[in-house]
ZATORTI-836322 format. One record per atom (N, C-alpha, C): residue number from 0; residue in three letters; atom name; x, y negated, z. Coordinates in nm, 3 decimals. Atoms other than C-alpha are relative to their C-alpha. Layout:
BEGIN
PT   resi   resn   name         x         y         z
PT    NUM    ala     CA         X         Y         Z
...
***
This chain:
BEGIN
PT   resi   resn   name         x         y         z
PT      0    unk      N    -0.025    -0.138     0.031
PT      0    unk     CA    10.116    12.295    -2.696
PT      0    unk      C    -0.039     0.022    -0.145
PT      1    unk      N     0.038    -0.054     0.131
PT      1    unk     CA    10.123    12.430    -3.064
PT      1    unk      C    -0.014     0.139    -0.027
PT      2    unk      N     0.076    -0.157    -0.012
PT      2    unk     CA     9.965    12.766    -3.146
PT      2    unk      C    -0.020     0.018    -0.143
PT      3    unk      N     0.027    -0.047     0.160
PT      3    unk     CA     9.920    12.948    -3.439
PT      3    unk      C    -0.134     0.035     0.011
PT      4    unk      N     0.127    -0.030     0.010
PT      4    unk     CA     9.561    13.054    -3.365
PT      4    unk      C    -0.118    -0.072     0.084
PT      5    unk      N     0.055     0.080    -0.087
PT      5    unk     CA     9.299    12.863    -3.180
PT      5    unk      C    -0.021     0.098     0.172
PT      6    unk      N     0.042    -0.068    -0.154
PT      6    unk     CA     9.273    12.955    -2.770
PT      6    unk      C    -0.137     0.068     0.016
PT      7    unk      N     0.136    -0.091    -0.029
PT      7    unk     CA     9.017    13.208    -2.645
PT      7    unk      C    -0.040    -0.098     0.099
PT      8    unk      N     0.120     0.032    -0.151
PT      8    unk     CA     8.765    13.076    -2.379
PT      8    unk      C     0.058    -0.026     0.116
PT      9    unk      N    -0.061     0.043    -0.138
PT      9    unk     CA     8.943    13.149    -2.089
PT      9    unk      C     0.158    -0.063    -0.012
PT     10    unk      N    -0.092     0.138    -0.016
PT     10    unk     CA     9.286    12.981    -2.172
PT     10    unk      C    -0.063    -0.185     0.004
PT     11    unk      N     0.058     0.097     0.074
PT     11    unk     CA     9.090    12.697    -2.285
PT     11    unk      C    -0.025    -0.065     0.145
PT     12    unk      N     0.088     0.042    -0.128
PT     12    unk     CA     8.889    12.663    -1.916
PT     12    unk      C     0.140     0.010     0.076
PT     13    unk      N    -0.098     0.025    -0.074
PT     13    unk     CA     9.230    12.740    -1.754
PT     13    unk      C     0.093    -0.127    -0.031
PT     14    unk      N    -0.089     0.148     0.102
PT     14    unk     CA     9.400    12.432    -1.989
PT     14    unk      C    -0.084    -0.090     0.085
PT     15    unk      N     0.106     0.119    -0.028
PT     15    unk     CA     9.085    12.205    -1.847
PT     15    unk      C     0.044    -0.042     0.162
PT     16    unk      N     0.021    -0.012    -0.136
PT     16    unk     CA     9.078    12.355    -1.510
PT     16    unk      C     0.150    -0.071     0.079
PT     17    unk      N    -0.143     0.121    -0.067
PT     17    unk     CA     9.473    12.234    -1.446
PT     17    unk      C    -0.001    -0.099    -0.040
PT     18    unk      N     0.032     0.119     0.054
PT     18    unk     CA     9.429    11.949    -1.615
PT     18    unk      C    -0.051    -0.114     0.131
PT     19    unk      N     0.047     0.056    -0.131
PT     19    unk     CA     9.156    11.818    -1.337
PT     19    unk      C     0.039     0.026     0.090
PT     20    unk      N    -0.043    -0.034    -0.106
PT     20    unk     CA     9.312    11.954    -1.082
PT     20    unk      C     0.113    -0.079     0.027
PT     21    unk      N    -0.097     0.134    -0.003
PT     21    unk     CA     9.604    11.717    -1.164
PT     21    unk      C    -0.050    -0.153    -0.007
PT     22    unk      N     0.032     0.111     0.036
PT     22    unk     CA     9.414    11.446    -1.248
PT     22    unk      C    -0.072    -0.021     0.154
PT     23    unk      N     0.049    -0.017    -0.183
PT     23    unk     CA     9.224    11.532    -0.847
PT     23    unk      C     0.124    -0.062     0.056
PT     24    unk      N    -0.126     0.045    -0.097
PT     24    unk     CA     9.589    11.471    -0.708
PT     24    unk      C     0.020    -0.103    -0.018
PT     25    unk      N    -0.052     0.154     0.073
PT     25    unk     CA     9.648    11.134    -0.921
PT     25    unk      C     0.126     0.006    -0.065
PT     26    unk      N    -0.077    -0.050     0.109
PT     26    unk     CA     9.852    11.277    -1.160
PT     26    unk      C    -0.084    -0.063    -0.144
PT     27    unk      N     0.100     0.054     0.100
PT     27    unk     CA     9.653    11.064    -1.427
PT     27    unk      C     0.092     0.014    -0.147
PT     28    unk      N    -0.074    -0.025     0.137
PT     28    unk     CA     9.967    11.083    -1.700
PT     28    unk      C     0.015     0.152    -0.032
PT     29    unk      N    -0.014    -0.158     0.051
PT     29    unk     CA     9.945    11.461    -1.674
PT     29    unk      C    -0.140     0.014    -0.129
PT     30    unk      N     0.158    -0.063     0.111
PT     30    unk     CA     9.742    11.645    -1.973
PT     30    unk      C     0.084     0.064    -0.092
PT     31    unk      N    -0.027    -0.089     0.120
PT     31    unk     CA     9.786    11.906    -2.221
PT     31    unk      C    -0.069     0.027    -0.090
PT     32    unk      N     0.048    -0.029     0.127
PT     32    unk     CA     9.670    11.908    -2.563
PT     32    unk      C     0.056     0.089    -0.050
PT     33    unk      N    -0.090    -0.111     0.107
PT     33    unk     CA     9.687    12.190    -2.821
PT     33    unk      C    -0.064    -0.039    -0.085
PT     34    unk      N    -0.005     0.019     0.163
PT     34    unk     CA     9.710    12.150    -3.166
PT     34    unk      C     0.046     0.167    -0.059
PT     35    unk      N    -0.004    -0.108     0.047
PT     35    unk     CA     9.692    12.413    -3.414
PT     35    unk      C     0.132    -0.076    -0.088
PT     36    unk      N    -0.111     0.029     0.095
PT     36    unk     CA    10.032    12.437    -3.647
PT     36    unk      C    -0.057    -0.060    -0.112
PT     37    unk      N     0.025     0.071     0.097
PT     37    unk     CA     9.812    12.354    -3.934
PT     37    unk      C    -0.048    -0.141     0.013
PT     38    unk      N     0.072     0.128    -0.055
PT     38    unk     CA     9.692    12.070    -3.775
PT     38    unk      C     0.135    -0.117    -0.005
PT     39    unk      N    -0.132     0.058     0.018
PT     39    unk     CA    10.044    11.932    -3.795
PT     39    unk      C     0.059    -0.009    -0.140
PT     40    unk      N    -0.089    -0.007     0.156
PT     40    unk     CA    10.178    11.979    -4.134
PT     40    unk      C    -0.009    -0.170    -0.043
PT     41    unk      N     0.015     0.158     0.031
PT     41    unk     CA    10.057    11.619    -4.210
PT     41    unk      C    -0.023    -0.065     0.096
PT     42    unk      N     0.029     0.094    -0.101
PT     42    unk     CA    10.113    11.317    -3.999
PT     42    unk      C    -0.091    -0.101    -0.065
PT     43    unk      N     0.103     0.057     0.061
PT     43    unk     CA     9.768    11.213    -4.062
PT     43    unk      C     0.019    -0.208     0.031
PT     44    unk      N     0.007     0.178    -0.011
PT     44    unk     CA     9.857    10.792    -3.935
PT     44    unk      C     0.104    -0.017    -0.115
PT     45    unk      N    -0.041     0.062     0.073
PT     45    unk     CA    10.093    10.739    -4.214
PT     45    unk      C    -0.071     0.087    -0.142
PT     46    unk      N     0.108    -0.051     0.147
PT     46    unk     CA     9.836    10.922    -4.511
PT     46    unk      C    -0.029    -0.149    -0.031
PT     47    unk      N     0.037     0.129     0.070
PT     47    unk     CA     9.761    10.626    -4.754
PT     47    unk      C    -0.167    -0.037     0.017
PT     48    unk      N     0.111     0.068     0.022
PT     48    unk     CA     9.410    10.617    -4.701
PT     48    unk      C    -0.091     0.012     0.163
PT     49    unk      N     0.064     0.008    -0.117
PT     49    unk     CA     9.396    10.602    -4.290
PT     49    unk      C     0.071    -0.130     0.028
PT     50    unk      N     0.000     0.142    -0.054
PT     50    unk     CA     9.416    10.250    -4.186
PT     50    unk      C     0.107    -0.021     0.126
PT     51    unk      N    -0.031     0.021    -0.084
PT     51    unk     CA     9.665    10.111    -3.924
PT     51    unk      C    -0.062     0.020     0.159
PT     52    unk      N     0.078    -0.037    -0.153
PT     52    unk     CA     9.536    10.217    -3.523
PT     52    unk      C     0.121    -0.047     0.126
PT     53    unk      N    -0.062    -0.029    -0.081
PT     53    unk     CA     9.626    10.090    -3.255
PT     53    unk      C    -0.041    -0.013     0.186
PT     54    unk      N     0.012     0.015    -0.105
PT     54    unk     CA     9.603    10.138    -2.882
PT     54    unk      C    -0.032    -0.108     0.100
PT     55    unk      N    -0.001     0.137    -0.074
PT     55    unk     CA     9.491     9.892    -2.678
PT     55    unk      C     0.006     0.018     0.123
PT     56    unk      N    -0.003    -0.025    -0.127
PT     56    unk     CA     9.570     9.845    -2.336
PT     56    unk      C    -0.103    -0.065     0.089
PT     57    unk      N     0.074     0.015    -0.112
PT     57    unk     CA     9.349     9.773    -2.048
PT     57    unk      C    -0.062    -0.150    -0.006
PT     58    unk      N    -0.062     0.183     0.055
PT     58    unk     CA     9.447     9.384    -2.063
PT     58    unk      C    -0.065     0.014    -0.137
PT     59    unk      N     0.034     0.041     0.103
PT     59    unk     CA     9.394     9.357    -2.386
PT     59    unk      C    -0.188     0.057    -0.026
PT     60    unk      N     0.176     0.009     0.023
PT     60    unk     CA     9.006     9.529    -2.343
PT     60    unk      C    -0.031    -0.045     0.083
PT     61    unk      N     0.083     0.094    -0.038
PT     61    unk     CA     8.896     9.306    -2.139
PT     61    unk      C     0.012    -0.133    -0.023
PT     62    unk      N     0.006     0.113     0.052
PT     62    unk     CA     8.991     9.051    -2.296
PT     62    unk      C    -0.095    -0.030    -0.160
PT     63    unk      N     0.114    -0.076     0.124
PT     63    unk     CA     8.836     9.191    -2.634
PT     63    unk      C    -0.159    -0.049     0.087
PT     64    unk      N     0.186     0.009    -0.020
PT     64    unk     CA     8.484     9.201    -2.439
PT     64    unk      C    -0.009    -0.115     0.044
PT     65    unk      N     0.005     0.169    -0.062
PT     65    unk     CA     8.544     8.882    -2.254
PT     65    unk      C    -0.045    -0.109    -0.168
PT     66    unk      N    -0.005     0.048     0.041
PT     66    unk     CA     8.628     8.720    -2.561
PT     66    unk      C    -0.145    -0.032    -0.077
PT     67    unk      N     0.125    -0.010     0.114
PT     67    unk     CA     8.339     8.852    -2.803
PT     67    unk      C    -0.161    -0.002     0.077
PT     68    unk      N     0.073    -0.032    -0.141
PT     68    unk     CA     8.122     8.866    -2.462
PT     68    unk      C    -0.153     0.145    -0.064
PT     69    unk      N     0.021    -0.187     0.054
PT     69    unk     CA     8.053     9.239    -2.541
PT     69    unk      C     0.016     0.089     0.164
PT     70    unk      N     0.026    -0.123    -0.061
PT     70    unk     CA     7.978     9.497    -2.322
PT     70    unk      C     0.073     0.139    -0.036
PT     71    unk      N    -0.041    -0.127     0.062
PT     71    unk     CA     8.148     9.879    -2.344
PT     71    unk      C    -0.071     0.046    -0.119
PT     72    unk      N     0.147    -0.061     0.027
PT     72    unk     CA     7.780    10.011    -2.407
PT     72    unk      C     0.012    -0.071    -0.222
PT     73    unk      N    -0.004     0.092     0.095
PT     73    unk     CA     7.826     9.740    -2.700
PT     73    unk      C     0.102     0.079    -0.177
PT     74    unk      N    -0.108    -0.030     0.065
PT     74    unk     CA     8.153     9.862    -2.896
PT     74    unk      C    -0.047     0.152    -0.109
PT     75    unk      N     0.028    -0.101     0.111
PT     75    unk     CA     8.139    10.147    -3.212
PT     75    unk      C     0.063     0.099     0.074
PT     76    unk      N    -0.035    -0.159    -0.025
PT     76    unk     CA     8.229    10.503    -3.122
PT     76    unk      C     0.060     0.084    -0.029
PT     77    unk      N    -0.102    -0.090     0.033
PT     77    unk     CA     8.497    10.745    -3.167
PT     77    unk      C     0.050     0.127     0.102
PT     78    unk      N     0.022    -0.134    -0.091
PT     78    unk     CA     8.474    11.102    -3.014
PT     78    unk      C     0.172     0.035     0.026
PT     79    unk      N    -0.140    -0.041    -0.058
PT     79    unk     CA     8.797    11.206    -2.798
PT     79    unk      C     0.035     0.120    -0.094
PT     80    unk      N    -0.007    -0.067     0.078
PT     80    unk     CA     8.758    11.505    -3.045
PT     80    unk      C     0.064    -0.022    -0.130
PT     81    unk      N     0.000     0.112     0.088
PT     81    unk     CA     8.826    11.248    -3.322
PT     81    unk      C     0.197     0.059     0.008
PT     82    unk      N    -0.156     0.009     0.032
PT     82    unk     CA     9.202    11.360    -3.520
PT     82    unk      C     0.113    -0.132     0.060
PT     83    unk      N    -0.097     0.090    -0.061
PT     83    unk     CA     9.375    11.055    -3.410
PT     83    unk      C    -0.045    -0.049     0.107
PT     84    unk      N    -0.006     0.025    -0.186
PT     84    unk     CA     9.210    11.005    -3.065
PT     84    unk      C     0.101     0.130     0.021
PT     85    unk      N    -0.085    -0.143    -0.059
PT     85    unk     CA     9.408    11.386    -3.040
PT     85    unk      C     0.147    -0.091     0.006
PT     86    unk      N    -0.094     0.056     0.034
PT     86    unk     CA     9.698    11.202    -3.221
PT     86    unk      C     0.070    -0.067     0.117
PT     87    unk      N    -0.122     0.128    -0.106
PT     87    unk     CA     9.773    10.914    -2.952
PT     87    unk      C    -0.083     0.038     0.134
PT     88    unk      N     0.061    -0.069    -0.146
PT     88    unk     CA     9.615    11.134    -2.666
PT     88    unk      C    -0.091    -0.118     0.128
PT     89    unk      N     0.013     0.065     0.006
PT     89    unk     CA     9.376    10.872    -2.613
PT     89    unk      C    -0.129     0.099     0.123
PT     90    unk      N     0.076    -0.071    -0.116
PT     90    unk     CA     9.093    10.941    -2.279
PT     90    unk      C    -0.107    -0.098     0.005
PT     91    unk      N     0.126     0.042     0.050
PT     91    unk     CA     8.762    10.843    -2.255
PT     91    unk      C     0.030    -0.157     0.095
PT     92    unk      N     0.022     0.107    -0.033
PT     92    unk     CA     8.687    10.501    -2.239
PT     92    unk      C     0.137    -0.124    -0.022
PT     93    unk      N    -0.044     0.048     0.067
PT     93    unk     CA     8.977    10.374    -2.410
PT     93    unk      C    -0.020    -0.090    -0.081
PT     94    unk      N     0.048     0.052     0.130
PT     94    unk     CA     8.954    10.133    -2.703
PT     94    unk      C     0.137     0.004    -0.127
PT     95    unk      N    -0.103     0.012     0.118
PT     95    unk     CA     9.139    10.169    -3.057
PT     95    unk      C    -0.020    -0.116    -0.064
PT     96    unk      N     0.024     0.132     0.090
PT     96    unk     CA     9.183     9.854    -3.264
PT     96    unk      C     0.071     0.081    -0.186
PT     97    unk      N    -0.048    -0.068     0.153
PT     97    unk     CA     9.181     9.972    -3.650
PT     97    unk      C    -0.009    -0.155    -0.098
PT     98    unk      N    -0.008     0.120     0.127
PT     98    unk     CA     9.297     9.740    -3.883
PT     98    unk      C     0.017     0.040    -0.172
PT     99    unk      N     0.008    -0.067     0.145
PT     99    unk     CA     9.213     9.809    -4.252
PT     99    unk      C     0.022    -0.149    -0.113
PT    100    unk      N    -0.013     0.049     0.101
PT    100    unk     CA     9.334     9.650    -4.546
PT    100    unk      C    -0.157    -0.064    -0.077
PT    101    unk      N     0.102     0.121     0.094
PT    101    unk     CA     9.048     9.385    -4.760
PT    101    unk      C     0.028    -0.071    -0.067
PT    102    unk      N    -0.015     0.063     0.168
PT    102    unk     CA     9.049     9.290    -5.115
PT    102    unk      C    -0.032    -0.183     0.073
PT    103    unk      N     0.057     0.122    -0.024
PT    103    unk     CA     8.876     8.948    -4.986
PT    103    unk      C     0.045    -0.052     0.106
PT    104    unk      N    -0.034     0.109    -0.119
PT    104    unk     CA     8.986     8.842    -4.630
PT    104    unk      C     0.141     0.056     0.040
PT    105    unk      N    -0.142    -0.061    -0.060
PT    105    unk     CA     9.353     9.021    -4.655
PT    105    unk      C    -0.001     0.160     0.136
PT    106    unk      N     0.022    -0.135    -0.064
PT    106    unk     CA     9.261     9.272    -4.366
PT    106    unk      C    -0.102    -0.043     0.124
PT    107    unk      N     0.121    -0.023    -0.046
PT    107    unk     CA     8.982     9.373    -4.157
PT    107    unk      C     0.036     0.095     0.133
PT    108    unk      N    -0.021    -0.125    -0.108
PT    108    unk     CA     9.030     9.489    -3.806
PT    108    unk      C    -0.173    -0.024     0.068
PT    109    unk      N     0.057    -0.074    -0.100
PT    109    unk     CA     8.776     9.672    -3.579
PT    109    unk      C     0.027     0.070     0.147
PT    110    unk      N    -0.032    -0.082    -0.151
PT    110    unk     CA     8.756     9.844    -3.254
PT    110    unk      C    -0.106     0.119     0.055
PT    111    unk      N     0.100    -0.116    -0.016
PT    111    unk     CA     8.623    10.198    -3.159
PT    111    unk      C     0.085     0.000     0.165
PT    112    unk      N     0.013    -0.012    -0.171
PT    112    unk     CA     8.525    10.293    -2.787
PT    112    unk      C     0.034     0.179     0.019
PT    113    unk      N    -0.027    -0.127    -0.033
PT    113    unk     CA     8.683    10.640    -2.708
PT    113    unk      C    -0.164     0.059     0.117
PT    114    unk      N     0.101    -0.033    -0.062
PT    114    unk     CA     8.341    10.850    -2.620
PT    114    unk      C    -0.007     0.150     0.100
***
């Protein structure tokens, strides 16, 4: 949903409240995010100075912790609040793999734990 002003209180708890209530039934791909219009004007993943992100699936994190023999508890942190957790509507306990450009080893990826 896009809005020109931020939601009062009670849309906000009614946005949540259907939300779980779908997610109770096993409706797990349901969810509604709002974004403010200004919050849009720029598609902040192609800005020159935010690094490649990308999604990782399920499979691929446990293979991540397997591999590095890592723990969740273990992994760096990135608040569901977080502009591009909004971006790729990303839910807790997720993992992002960010890969950043390096003068010295060509590029540098990481991985943040949706908190």
């Amino acid at each position: 949903v896009i809005v020109e002003w931020p939601l009062m209180g009670h849309a906000n708890m009614l946005i949540e409240s259907k939300t779980e209530e779908q997610h109770n039934l096993g409706n797990l791909d349901w969810r509604v995010e709002v974004f403010l219009r200004s919050e849009l004007v720029v598609n902040i993943t192609r800005h020159e100075l935010v690094p490649k992100h990308v999604v990782m699936t399920d499979e691929d994190k446990k293979t991540l912790l397997k591999r590095y023999h890592l723990q969740e508890k273990h992994l760096p942190r990135i608040q569901k609040s977080d502009p591009i957790s909004r971006y790729f509507g990303l839910q807790h306990r997720q993992v992002l793999k960010i890969i950043r450009p390096s003068e010295t080893a060509g590029y540098y990826v990481t991985y943040r734990l949706v908190a």
